[in-house]
PAFIGU-59747 format. One record per residue (C-alpha): residue in three letters; x, y, z. Coordinates in nm, 2 decimals. Layout:
REM residues N
('ALA' (X Y Z));
...
This chain:
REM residues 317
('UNK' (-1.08 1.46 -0.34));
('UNK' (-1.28 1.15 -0.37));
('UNK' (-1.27 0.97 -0.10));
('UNK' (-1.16 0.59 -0.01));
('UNK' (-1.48 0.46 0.04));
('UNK' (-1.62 0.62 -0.26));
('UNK' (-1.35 0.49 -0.52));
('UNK' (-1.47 0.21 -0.73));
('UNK' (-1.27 0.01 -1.00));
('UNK' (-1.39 -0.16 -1.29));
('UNK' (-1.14 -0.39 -1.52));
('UNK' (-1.21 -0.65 -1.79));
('UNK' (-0.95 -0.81 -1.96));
('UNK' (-0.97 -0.83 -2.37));
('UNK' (-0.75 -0.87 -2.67));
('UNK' (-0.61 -0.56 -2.76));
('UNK' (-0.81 -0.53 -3.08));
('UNK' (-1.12 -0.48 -2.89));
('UNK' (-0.99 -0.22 -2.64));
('UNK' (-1.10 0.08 -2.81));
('UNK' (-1.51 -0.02 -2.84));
('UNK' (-1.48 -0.19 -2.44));
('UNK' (-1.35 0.19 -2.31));
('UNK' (-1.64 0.36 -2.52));
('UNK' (-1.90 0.11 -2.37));
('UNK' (-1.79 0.07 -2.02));
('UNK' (-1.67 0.49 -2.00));
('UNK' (-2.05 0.61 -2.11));
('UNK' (-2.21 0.34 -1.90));
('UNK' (-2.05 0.45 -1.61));
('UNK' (-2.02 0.81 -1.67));
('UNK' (-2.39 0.82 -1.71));
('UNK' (-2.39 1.01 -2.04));
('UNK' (-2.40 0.92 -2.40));
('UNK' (-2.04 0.98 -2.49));
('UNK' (-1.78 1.13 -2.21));
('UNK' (-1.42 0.99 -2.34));
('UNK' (-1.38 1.38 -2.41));
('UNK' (-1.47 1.50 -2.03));
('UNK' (-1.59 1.19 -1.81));
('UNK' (-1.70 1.45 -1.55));
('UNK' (-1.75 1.40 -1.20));
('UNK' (-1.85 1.02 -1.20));
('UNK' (-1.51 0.87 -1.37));
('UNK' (-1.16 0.97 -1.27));
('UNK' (-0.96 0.81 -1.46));
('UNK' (-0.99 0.54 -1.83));
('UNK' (-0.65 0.36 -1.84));
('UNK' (-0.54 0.03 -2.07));
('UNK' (-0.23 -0.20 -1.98));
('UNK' (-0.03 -0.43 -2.22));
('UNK' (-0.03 -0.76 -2.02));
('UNK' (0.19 -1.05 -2.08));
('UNK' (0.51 -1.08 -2.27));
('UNK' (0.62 -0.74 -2.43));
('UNK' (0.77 -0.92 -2.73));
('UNK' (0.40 -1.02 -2.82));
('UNK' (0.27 -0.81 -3.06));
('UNK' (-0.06 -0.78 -3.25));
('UNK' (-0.42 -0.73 -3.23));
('UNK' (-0.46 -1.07 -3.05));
('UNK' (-0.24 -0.96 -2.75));
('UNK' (-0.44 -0.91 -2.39));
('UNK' (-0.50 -0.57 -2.22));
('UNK' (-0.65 -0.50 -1.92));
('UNK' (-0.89 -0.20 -1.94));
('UNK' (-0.95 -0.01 -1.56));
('UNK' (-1.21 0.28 -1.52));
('UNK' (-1.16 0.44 -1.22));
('UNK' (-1.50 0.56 -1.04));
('UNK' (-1.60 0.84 -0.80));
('UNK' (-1.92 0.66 -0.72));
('UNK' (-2.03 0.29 -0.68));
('UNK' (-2.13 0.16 -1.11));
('UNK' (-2.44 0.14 -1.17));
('UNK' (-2.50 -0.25 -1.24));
('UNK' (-2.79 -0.22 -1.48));
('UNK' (-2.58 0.01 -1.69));
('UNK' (-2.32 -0.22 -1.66));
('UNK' (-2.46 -0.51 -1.77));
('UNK' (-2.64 -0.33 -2.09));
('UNK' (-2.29 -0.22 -2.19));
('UNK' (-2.22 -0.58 -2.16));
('UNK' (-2.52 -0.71 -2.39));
('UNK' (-2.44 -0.41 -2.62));
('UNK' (-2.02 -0.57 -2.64));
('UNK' (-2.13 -0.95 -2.65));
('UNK' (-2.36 -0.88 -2.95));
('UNK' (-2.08 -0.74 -3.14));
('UNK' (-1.85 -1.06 -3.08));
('UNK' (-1.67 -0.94 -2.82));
('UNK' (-1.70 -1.06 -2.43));
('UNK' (-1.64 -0.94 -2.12));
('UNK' (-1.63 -1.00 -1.78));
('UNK' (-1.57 -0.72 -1.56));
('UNK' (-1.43 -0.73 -1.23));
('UNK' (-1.61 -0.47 -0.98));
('UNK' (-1.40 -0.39 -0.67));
('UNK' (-1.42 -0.09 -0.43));
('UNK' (-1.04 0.05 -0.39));
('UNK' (-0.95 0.17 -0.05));
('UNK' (-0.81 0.54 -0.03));
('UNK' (-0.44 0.37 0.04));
('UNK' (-0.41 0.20 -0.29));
('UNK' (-0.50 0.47 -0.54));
('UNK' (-0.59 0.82 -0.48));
('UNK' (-0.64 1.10 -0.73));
('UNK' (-0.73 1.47 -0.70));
('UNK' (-0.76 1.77 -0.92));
('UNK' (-0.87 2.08 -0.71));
('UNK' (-0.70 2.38 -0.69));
('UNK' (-0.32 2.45 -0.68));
('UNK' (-0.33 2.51 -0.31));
('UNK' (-0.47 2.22 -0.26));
('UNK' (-0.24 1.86 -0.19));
('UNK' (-0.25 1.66 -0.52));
('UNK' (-0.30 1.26 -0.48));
('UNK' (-0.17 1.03 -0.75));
('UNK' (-0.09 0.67 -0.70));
('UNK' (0.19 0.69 -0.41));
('UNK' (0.24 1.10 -0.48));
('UNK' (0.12 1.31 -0.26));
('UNK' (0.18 1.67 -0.41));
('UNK' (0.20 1.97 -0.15));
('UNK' (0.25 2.34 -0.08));
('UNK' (0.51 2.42 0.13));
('UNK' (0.24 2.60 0.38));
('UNK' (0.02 2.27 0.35));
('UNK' (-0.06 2.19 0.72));
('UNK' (-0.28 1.89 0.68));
('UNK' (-0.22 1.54 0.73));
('UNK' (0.04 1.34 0.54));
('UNK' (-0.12 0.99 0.45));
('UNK' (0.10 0.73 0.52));
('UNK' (0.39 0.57 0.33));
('UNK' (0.30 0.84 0.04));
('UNK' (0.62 0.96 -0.18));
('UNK' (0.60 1.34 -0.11));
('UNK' (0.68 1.65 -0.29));
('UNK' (0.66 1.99 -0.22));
('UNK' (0.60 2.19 -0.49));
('UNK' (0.46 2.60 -0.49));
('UNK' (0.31 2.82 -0.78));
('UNK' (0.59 2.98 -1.00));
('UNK' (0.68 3.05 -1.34));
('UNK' (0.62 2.69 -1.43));
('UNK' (0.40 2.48 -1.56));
('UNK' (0.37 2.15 -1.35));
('UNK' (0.25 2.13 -0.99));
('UNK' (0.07 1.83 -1.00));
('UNK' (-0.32 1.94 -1.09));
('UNK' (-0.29 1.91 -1.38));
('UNK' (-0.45 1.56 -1.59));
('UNK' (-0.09 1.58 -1.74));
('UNK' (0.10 1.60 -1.51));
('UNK' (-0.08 1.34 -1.31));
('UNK' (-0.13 1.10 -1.54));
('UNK' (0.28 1.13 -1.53));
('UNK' (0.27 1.06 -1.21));
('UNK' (0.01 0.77 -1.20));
('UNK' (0.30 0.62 -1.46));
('UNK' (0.60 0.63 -1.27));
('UNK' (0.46 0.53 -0.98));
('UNK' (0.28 0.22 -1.17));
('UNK' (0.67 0.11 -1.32));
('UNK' (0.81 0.20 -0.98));
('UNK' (0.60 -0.11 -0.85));
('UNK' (0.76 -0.32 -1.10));
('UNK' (1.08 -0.21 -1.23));
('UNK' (1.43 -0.03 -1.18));
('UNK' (1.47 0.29 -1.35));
('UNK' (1.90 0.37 -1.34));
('UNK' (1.91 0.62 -1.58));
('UNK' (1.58 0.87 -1.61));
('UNK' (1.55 1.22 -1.86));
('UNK' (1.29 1.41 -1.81));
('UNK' (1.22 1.66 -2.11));
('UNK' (0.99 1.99 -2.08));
('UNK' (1.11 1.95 -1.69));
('UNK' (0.85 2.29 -1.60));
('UNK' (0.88 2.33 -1.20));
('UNK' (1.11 1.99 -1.23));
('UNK' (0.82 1.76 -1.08));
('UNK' (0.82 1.46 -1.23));
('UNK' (1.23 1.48 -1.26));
('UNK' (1.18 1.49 -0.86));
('UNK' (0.91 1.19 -0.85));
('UNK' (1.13 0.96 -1.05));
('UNK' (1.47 1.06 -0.83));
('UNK' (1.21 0.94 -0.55));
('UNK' (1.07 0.66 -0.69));
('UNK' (1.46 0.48 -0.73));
('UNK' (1.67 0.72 -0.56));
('UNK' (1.83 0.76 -0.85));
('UNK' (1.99 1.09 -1.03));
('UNK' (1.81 1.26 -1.28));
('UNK' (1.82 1.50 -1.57));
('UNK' (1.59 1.75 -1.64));
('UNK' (1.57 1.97 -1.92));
('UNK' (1.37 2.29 -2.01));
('UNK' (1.37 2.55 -2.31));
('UNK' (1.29 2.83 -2.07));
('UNK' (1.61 2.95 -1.83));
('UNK' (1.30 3.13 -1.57));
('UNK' (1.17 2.70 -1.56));
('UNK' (1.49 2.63 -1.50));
('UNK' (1.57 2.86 -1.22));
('UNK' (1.24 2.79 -1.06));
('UNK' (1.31 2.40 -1.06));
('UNK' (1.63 2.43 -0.89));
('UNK' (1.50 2.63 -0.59));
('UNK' (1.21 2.39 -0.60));
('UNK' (1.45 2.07 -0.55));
('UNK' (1.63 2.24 -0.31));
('UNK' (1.34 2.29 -0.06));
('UNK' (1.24 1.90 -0.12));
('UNK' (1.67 1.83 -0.03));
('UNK' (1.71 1.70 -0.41));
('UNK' (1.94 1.91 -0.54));
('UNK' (2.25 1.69 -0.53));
('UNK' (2.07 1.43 -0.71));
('UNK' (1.87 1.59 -0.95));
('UNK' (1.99 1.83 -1.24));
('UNK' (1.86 2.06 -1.44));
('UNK' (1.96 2.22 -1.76));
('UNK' (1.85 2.48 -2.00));
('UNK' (1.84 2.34 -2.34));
('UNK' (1.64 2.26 -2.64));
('UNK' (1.51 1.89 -2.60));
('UNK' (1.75 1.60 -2.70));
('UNK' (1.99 1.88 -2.85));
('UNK' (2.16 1.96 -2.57));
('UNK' (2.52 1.81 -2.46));
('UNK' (2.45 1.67 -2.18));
('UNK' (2.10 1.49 -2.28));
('UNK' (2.37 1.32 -2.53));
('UNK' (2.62 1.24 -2.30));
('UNK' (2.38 1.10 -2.05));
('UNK' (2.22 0.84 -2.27));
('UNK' (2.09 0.62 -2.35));
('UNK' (1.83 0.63 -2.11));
('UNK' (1.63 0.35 -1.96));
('UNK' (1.33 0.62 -1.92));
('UNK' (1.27 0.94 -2.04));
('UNK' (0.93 1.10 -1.94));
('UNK' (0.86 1.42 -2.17));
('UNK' (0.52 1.62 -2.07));
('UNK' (0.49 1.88 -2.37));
('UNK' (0.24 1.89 -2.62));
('UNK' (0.15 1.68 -2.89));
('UNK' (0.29 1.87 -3.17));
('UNK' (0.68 1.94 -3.00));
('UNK' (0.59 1.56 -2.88));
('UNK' (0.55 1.40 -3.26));
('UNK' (0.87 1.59 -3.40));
('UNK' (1.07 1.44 -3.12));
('UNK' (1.00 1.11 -3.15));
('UNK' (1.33 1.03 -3.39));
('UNK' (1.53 1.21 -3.13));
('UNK' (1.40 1.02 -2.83));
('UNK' (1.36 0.70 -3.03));
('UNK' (1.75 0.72 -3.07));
('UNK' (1.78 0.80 -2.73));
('UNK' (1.62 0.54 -2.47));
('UNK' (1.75 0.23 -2.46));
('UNK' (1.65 -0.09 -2.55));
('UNK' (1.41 -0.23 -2.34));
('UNK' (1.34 0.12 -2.23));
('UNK' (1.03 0.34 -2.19));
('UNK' (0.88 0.68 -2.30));
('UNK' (0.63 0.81 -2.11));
('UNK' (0.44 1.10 -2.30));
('UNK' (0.20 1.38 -2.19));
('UNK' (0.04 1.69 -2.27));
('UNK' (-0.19 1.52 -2.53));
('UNK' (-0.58 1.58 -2.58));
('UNK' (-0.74 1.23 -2.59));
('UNK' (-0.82 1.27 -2.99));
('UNK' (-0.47 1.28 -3.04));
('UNK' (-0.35 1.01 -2.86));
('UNK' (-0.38 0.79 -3.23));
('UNK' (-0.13 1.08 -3.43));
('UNK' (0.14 1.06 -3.15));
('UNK' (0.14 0.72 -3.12));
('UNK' (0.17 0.65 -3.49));
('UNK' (0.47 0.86 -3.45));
('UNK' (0.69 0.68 -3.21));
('UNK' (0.56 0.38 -3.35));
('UNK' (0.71 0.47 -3.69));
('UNK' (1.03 0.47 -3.45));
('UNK' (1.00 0.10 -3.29));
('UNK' (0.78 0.19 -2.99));
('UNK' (0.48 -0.04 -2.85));
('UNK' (0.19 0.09 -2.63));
('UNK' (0.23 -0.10 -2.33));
('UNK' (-0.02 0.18 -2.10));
('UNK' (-0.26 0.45 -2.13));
('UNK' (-0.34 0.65 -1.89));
('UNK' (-0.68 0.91 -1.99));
('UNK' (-0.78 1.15 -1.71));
('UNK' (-1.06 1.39 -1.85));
('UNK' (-0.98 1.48 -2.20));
('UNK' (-0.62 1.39 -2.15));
('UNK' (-0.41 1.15 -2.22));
('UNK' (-0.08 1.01 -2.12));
('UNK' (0.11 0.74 -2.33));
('UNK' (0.34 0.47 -2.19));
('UNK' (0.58 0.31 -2.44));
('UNK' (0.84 0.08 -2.50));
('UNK' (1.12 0.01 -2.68));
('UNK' (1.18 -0.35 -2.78));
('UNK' (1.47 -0.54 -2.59));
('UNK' (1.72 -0.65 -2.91));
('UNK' (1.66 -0.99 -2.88));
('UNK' (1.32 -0.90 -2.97));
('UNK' (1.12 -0.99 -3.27));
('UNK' (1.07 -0.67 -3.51));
């Protein structure tokens, strides 16, 4: 794990129309290689973009915030060429360079018996004897016949998302879709001690995540189902949802999105994972077909995870 004195943030603020060439420029000046927005390797942890502003402005002329998270202080020379390099093509930036103490923003990728740190989570083994760092949201969470104990770019670029609309808004009625070991279905009954619905194809997923919960004392809050997606009974009773986080792949992902689309509410979000950075644009296009905006990215290696939203009704189409 990197550690707090060796995490280093970089943001500049631009319309959204420019956000794609000011992540290629800033990721392979900082990365220290001609192109890493595939596999940033050891120098950049993480390449998000958030929608700032009102969500019911739309268009290319809308401002994002673009934030590279570093391993290692940026090197300003290579900074300021990828600067030169962006104001010559009409587009100018002013980045904001700011070391980013261990407390605020933590992420690890080691190995699965390792503790896992994304924003507030802190992801452990139940035989994890180490420090706790303090006021982190913890899980416990062992190998099993699931996919989903936190190492994974997915998965915590799942949990990077939550715990960035945890900080900001009330979640009342969260699905969680593809639930695996029931992870992220635990970090959201966390994050607003709320209850939760988790759904998985696989009954051995299933079984795993209710043992799982049980250990981290969530059991009466959280449930889990074995189902196919949206198509089961309860997913249809519960709704609509004010959230429904679904960490798949991008295939399963893109022939959902008319099923979740009529399933989160208005004003609601979709967070979406499981998708190699060069298809980020297909599943998009997708749930945008079905009244979705971008409001967050979130890229960790070659990985990407999606934040969307659903318009409020009042809003403009």
């Amino acid at each position: 794990m990197a550690s707090g004195a060796n995490l280093w943030s970089v943001r500049a603020t631009i319309a959204k129309g420019a956000v794609a060439r000011v992540e290629e420029s800033l990721t392979c000046a900082l990365g220290g290689r001609e192109c890493v927005l595939e596999g940033p390797g050891d120098r950049i942890l993480a390449v998000m973009a958030n929608a700032l502003g009102d969500d019911t402005t739309n268009g290319p002329h809308r401002l994002w915030c673009v934030e590279i998270l570093c391993a290692m202080e940026p090197d300003a020379a290579a900074l300021a060429r990828s600067m030169r390099e962006l104001d010559a093509g009409g587009i100018g930036i002013e980045p904001r360079v700011r070391r980013v103490p261990d407390r605020d923003w933590s992420i690890s990728s080691r190995s699965s018996s390792e503790p896992v740190r994304a924003g507030r989570f802190f992801v452990r083994a139940s035989d994890h004897d180490g420090p706790r760092p303090s006021g982190a949201i913890e899980l416990i969470v062992n190998g099993g016949p699931a996919f989903g104990t936190g190492t994974h770019e997915s998965t915590r670029g799942c949990l990077i998302a939550i715990d960035d609309l945890a900080k900001r808004d009330r979640i009342r009625r969260p699905l969680d879709l593809g639930t695996g070991t029931g992870i992220l279905a635990m970090a959201m009954c966390r994050a607003w001690n709320c209850r939760v619905l988790g759904v998985d194809i696989d009954p051995c997923a299933i079984g795993f995540a209710r043992r799982v919960a049980r250990v981290n004392r969530l059991h009466r809050q959280v449930e889990f189902v074995v189902g196919d997606g949206c198509r089961h009974g309860k997913v249809s009773e519960g709704g609509p949802y004010d959230l429904i986080v679904a960490n798949i792949l991008a295939a399963p992902l893109i022939g959902m999105a008319k099923d979740i689309g009529r399933r989160v509410s208005p004003g609601g979000r979709v967070v979406l994972s499981g998708i190699l950075t060069h298809q980020g644009h297909r599943v998009f296009a997708a749930y945008r077909r079905n009244h979705m905006r971008l409001e967050k990215r979130v890229g960790l290696g070659g990985w990407t995870t999606l934040v969307l939203r659903r318009p409020p009704r009042d809003a403009r189409p």
